[in-house]
C-alpha positions as CSV (number, residue, x, y, z in Angstrom):
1,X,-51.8,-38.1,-34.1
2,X,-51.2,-34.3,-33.5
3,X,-54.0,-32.1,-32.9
4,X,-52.9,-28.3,-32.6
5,X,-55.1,-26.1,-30.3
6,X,-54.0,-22.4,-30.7
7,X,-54.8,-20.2,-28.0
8,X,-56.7,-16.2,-28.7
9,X,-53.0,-15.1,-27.1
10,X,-49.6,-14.8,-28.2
11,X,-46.9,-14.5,-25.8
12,X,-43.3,-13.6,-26.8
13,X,-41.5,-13.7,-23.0
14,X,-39.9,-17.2,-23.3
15,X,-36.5,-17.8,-24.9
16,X,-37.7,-20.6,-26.6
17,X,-40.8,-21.5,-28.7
18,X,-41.4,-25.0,-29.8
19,X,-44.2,-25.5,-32.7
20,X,-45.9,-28.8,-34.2
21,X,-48.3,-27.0,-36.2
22,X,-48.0,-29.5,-39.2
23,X,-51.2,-32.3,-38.2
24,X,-49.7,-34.6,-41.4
25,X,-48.6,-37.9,-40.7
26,X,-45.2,-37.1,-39.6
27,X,-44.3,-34.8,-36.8
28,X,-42.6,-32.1,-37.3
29,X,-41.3,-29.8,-35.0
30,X,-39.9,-26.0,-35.2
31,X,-37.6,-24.2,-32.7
32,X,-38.0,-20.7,-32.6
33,X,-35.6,-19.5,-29.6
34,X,-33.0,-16.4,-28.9
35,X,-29.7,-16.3,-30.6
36,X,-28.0,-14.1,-28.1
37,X,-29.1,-17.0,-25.5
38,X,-28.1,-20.0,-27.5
39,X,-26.6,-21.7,-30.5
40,X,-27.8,-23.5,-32.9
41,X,-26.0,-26.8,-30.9
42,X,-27.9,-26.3,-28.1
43,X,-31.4,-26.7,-29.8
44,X,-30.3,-29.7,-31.5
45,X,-29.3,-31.3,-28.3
46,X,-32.1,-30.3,-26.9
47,X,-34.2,-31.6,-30.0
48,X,-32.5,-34.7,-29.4
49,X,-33.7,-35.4,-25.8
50,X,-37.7,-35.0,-27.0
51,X,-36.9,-37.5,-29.4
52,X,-35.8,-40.1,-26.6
53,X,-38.4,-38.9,-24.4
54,X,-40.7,-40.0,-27.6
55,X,-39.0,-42.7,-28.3
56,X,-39.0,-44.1,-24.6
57,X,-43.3,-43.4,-24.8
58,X,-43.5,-45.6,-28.2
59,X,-41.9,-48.4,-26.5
60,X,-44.0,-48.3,-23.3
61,X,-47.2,-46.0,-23.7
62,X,-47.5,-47.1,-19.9
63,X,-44.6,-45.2,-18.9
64,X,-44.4,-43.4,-15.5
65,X,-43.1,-40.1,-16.1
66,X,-40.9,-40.1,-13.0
67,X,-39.1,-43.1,-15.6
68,X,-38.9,-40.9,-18.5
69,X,-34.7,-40.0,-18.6
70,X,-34.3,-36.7,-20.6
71,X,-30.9,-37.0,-21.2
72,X,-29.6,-39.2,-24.2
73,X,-27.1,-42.1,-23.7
74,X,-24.5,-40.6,-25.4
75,X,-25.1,-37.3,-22.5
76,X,-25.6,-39.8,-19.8
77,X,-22.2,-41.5,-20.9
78,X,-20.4,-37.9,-21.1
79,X,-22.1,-36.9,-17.7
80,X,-21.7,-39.8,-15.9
81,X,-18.0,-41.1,-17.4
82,X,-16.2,-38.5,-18.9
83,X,-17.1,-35.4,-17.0
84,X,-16.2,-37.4,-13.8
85,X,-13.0,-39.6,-15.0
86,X,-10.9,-37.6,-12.4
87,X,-8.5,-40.8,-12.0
88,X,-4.9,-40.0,-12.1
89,X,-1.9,-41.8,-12.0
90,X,0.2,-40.9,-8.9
91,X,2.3,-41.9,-6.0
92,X,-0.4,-41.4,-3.3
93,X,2.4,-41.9,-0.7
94,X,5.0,-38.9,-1.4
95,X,3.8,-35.9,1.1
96,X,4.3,-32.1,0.0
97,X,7.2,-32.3,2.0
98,X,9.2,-35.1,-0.3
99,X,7.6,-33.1,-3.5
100,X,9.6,-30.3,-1.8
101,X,13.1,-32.1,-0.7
102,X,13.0,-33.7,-4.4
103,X,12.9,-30.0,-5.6
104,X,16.1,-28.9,-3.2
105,X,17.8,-31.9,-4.4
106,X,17.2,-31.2,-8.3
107,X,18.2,-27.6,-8.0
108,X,19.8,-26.3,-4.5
109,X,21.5,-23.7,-5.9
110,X,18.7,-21.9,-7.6
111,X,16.5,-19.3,-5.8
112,X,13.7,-20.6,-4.0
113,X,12.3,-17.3,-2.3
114,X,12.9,-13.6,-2.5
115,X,12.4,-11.0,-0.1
116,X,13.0,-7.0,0.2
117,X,15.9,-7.9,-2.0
118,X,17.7,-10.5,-0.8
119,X,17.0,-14.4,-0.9
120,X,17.2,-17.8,0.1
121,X,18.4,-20.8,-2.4
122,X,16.3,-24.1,-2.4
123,X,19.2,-25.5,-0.3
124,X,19.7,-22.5,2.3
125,X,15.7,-22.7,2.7
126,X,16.0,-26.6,3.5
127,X,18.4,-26.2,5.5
128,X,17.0,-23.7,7.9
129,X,13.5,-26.0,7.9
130,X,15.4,-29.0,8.9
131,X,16.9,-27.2,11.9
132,X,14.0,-25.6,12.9
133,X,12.0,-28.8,12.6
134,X,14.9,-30.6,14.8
135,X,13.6,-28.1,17.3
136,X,10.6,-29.0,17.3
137,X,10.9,-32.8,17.6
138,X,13.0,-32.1,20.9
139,X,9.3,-30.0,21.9
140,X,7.6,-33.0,21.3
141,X,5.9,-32.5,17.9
142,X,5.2,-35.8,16.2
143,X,2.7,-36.9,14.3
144,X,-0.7,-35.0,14.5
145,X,0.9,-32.1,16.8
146,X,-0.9,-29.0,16.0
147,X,1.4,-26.1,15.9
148,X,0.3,-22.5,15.3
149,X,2.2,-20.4,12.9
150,X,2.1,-16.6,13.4
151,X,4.7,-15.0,11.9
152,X,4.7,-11.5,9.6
153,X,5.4,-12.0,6.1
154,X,8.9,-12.9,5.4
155,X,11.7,-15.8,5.6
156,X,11.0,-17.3,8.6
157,X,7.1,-17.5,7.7
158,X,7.3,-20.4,4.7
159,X,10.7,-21.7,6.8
160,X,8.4,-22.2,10.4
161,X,5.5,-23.7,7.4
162,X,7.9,-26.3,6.1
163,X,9.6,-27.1,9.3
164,X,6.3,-27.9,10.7
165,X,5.4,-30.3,8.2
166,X,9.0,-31.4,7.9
167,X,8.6,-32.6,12.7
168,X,5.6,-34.6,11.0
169,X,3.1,-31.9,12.9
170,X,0.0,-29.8,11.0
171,X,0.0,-26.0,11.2
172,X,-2.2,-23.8,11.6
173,X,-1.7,-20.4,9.3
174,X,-2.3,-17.5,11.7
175,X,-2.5,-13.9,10.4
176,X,-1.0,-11.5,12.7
177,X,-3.4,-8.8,12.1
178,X,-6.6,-11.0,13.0
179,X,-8.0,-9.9,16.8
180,X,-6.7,-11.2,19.7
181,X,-9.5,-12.8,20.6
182,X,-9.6,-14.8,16.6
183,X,-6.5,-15.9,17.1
184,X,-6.8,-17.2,20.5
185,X,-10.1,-19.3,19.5
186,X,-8.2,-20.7,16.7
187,X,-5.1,-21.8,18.9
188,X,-7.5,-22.7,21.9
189,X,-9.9,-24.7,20.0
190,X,-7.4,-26.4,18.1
191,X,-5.3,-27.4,21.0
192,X,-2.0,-26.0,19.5
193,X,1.0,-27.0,21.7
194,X,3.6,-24.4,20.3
195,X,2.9,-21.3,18.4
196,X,5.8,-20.3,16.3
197,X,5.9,-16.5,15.6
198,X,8.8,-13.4,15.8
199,X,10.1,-11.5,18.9
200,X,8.4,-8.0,17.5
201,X,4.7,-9.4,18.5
202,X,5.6,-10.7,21.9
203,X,3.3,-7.7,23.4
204,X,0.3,-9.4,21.4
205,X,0.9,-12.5,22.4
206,X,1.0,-11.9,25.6
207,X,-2.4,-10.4,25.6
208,X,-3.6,-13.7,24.0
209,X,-2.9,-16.0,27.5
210,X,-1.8,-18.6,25.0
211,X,-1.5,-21.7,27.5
212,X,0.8,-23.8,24.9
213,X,4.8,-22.8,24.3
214,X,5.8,-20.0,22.3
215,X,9.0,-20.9,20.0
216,X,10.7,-17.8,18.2
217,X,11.7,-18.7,14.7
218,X,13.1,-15.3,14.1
219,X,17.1,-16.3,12.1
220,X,18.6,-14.1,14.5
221,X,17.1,-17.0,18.1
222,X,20.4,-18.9,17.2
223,X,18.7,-21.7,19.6
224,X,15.8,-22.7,17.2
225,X,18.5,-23.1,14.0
226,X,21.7,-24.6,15.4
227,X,20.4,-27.8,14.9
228,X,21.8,-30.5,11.9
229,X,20.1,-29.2,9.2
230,X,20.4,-32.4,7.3
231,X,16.6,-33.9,6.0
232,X,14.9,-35.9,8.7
233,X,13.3,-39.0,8.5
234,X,9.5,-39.2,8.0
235,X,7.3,-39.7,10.7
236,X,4.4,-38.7,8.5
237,X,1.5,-41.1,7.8
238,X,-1.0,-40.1,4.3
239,X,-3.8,-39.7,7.2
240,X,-2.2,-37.4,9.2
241,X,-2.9,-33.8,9.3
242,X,-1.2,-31.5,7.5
243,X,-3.1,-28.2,8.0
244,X,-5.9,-26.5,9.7
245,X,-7.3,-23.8,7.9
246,X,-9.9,-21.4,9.8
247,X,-12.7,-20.1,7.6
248,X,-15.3,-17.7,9.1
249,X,-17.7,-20.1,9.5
250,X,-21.7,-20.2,8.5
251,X,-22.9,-18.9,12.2
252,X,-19.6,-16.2,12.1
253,X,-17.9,-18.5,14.6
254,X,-14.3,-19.6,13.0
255,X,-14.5,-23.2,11.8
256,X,-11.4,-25.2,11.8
257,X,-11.1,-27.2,8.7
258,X,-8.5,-30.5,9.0
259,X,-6.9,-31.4,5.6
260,X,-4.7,-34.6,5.5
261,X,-1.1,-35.0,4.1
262,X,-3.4,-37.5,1.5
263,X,-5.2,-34.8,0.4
264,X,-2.6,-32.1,0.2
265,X,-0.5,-34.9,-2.2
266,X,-3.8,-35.6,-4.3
267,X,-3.8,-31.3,-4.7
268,X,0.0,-31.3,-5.3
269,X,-0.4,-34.0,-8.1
270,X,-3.5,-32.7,-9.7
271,X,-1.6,-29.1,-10.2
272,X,1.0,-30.7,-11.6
273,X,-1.1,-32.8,-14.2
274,X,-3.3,-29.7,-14.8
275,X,-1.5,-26.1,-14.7
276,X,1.4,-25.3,-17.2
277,X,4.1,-23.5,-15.9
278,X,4.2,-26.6,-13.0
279,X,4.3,-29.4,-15.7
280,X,8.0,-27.7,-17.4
281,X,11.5,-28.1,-16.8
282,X,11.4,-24.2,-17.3
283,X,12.2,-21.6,-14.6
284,X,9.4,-19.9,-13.8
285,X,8.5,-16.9,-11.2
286,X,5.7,-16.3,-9.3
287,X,4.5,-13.7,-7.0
288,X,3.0,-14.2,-3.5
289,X,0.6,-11.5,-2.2
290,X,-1.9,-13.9,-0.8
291,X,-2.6,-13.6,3.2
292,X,-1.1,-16.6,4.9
293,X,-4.7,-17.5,6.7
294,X,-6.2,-17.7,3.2
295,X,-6.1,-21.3,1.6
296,X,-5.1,-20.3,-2.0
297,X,-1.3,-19.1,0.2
298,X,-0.4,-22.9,0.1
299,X,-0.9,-23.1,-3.5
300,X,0.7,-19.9,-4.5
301,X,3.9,-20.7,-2.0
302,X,4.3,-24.4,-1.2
303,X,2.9,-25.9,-4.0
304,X,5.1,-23.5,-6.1
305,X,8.2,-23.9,-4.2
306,X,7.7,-27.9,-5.0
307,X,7.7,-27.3,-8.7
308,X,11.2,-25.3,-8.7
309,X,9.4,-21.8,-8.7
310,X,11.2,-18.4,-7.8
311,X,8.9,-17.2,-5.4
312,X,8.6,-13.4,-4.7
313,X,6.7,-13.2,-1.5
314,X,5.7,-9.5,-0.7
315,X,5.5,-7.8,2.6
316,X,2.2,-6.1,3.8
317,X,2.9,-3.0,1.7
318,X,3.7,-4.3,-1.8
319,X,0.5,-6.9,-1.2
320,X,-1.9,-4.0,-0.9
321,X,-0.7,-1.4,-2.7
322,X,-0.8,-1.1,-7.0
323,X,1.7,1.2,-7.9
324,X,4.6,-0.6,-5.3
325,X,3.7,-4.1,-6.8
326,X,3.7,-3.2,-10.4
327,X,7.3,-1.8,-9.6
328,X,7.9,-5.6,-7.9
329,X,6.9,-7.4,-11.2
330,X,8.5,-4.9,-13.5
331,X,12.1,-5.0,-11.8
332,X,11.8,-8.5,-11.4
333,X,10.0,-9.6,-15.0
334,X,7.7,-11.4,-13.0
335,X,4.9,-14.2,-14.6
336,X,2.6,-15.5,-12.7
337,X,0.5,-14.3,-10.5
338,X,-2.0,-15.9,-8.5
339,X,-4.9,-14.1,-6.3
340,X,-9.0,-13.6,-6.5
341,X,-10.5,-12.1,-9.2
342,X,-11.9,-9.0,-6.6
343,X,-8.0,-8.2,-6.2
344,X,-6.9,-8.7,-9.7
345,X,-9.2,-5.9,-10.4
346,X,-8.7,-3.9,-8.2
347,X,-5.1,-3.6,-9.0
348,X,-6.4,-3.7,-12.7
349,X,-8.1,-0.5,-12.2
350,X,-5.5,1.8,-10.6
351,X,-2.8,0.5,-12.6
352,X,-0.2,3.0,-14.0
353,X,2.8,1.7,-14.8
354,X,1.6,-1.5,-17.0
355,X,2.9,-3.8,-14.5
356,X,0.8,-6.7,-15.4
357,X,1.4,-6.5,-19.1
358,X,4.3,-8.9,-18.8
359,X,2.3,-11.7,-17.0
360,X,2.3,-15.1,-18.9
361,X,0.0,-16.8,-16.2
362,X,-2.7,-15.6,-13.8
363,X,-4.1,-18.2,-11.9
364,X,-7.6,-16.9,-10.0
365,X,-9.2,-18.7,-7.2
366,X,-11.5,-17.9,-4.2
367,X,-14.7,-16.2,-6.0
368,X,-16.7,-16.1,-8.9
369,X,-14.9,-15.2,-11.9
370,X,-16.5,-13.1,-14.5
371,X,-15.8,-13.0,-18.1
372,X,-15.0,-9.1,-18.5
373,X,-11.9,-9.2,-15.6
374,X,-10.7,-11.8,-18.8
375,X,-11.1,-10.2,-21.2
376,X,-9.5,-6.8,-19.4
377,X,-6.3,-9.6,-18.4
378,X,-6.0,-10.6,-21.9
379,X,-6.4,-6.5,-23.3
380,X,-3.7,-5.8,-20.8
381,X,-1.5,-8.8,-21.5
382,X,-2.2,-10.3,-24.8
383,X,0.2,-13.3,-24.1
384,X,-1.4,-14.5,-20.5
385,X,-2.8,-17.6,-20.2
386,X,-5.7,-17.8,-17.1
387,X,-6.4,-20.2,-14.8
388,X,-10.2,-20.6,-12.7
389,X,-10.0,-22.4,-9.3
390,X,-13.1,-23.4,-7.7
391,X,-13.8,-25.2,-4.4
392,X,-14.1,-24.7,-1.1
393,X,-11.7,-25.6,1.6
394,X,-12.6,-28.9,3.1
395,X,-11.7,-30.0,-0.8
396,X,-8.1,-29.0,-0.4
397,X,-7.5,-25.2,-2.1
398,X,-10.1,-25.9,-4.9
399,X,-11.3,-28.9,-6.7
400,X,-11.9,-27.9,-10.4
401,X,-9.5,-26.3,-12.4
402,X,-9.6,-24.6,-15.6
403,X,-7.8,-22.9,-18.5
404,X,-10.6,-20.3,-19.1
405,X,-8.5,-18.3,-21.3
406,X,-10.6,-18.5,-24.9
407,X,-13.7,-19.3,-23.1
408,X,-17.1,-17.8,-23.9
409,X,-18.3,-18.6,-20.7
410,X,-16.5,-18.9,-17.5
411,X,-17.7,-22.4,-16.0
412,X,-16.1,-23.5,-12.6
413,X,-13.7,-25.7,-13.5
């Protein structure tokens, strides 16, 4: 039985009203609720769960209401099974670095990465990370060797990356412009043996007192690239290090986050199940204007470069400044584009030339992502597909991907 007790007040401030006020013998309940706030799916579902929780009081009137389960078991099968089958089918063994020499093999001739103009074929860019790496080996960097990597944006910066990875050592991304006393923390702290970086920032170095040994990776240090440039045989274990990524930290102190050459393999494979323009045999081209200290750089440039990618990487200018990117992606018909949703906009705002019309893919990452910068993306570019990525570092670039493109609401992945 039902017995309605109306109270001398109305209020109207909830999004939802729920009303028994028929005392028959069946119970029948109304929904009265908001239908900017939700559909008419929601209510049922939720209509649904006081039905189980009824259903579960029948059965046992002695029911502790910590044991009453709101969910449904068809919910509690999506929650618990399908929301969370993550499993993939992948060789857990290959590292980013046989992803990549699998690439150079498929296609050496094509361009890997371009640069004020000129570039660098899958096979020259090899070929220079093999030498380099050689180098390193006769240093002493093996396995678990930390090696810091400070080098302006150019050739040498993804070539001194991959060599790195290729000795069987981790690197740590350095930003050039971080303070002297960041960047020696981070190298300190870390233990770094050799910090590979470019003859113009010798002066700042210097300040530093690194203790370790400074290798120039500069093309024109013949030393550091004479070296067989053949592939070199893998020293690498899955649980190794392949990185250390310094984020500011929750007490503003840099914290030094250590991702394995497992991990980095699990990210690799994921993209490749989830993200488009990775999955096709078609040449694709993608723009780099991420910092090299922020995480999303390894997807934008490594992870790209082992799906056959043209990558444009951009000096400090073109990164930061609308009008001289736009020009970059026109001349170039570049489409894809990969940076957080704060930049995006920004450049979105004080565009002038329609630079990003011509963008088939953005891929956003690093911060919340809200539904108006998509629907300005897809008023500028009609034909864009976009991409969330959501996660924090110790999870390997992000962990939850999603094509958000025709979404109502932006989740995170």
């Amino acid at each position: 039985e039902v017995e309605w007790l109306p109270t001398s007040t109305i209020s109207n401030g909830l999004s939802i009203h729920l009303h028994d006020n028929n005392d028959s013998e069946n119970l029948h309940i109304s929904y009265d609720y908001q239908v900017k706030k939700y559909d008419v799916k929601y209510i049922k579902d939720m209509h649904n769960r006081i039905l189980h929780i009824i259903d579960q009081v029948l059965e046992n009137e002695n029911i502790l209401e910590n044991d009453i389960e709101i969910v449904t078991e068809k919910e509690k099968e999506k929650i618990l099974d399908e929301f969370n089958n993550t499993y993939l089918e992948y060789d857990s063994s290959k590292t980013l670095i046989e992803y990549f020499e699998e690439q150079v093999k498929k296609a050496p001739n094509s361009e890997a990465i371009v640069f004020h103009g000129k570039s660098l074929t899958y096979a020259e860019l090899n070929g220079y990370s093999n030498s380099l790496a050689r180098f390193l080996r006769n240093k002493g960097i093996a396995n678990n060797s930390i090696v810091g990597v400070m080098l302006n944006r150019s050739f040498e910066m993804i070539v001194s990356i991959l060599a790195v990875l290729k000795a069987g050592g981790a690197y740590i991304p350095v930003d050039p412009e971080y303070p002297e006393d960041r960047v020696t923390f981070m190298l300190s702290q870390s233990e770094s043996t050799i910090l590979l970086t470019q003859k113009h920032l010798k002066d700042k170095i210097q300040k530093m007192n690194f203790k370790g040994e400074i290798v120039y990776a500069d093309f024109a240090e013949s030393k550091s690239y004479s070296l067989d440039n053949s592939n070199l045989n893998r020293i690498s274990k899955m649980q190794d290090l392949s990185y250390i990524i310094y984020t500011s930290g929750s007490t503003g102190t840099p914290k030094g986050v250590m991702l394995t050459q497992k991990t980095f393999s699990n990210f690799i494979a994921s993209m490749f199940d989830k993200i488009d323009y990775l999955k096709d045999d078609i040449p694709h081209s993608i723009v780099s204007i991420t910092t090299v200290s922020f995480d999303i750089f390894a997807f934008e440039t490594l992870v790209s470069l082992c799906g056959g990618l043209k990558l444009y990487l951009t000096d400090e200018q073109e990164q930061k400044n609308t009008e001289i990117l736009e020009k970059l992606l026109l001349e170039n018909n570049i489409e894809i584009i990969q940076t957080t949703p704060s930049v995006m906009n920004f450049h979105l705002e004080n565009s002038c030339k329609k630079g990003f019309a011509n963008l088939k893919y953005v891929m956003l990452a690093g911060e919340q992502l809200p539904i108006n910068l998509v629907n300005k993306l897809k008023a500028e570019s009609p034909k864009v597909t976009v991409y969330n990525g959501y996660g924090p570092s110790e999870t390997t670039i992000f962990s939850a991907t999603e094509n958000v493109t025709n979404l109502d609401n932006i989740t995170i992945g």
